[in-house]
N, C-alpha and C positions, 0 to 999 in steps of 0.2 A: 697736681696731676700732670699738668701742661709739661712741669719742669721735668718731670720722671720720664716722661714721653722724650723728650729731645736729649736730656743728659745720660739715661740708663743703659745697657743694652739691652739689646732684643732678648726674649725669651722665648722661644716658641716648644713646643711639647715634644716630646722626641716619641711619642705615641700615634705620631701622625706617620703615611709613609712617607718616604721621600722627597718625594714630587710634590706634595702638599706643602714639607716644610721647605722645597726649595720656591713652591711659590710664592707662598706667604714671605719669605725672607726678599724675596725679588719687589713684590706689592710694599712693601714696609720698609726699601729703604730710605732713609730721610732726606736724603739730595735728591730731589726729584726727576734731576737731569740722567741720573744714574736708575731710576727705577723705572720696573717692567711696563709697558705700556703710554712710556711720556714719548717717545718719538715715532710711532706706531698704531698708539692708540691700543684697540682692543683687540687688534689682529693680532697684533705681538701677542696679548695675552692667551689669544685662544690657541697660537702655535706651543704651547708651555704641553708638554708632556704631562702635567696632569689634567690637561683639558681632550687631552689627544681621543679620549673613549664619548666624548659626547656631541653628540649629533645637532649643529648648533640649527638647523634648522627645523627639524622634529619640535625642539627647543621653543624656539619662536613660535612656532605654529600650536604649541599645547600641546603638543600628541606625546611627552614622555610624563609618566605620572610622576609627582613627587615623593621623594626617598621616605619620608617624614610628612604624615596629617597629622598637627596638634585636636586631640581632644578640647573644644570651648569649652567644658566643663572641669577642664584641668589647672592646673597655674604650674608651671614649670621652672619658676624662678625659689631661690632660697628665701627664706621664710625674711632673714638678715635685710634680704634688701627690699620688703613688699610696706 
């Protein structure tokens, strides 16, 4: 797996918008010198356009509910990997 991670390319969804798949490509590049948030930290990360709509202090403080409650009586994994 290790090897697939460092020799493959990236795949990312093209079902995502944009701005997701330009983050996740910015988060995931393998020279760390070159990826989003190594010289910056996580300010860089939160200037990224698909962070732009969230209120990073609300954030902090609890006050925005989450998108997604898993049901604990649920299992949301394929059967393949349980």
């Amino acid at each position: 797996m290790f090897q697939n991670i460092v020799s493959n390319p990236l795949k990312i969804p093209n079902n995502l918008t944009t701005d997701a798949q330009d983050l996740l490509w910015k988060l995931l590049v393998k020279n760390q010198k070159e990826r989003i948030g190594y010289w910056e930290g996580i300010k860089e990360i939160k200037r990224h356009a698909f962070c732009a709509s969230v209120n990073f202090e609300k954030l902090k403080s609890k006050q925005i509910p989450p998108p997604f409650v898993p049901d604990i009586n649920e299992t949301y994994f394929d059967n393949d990997y349980l």
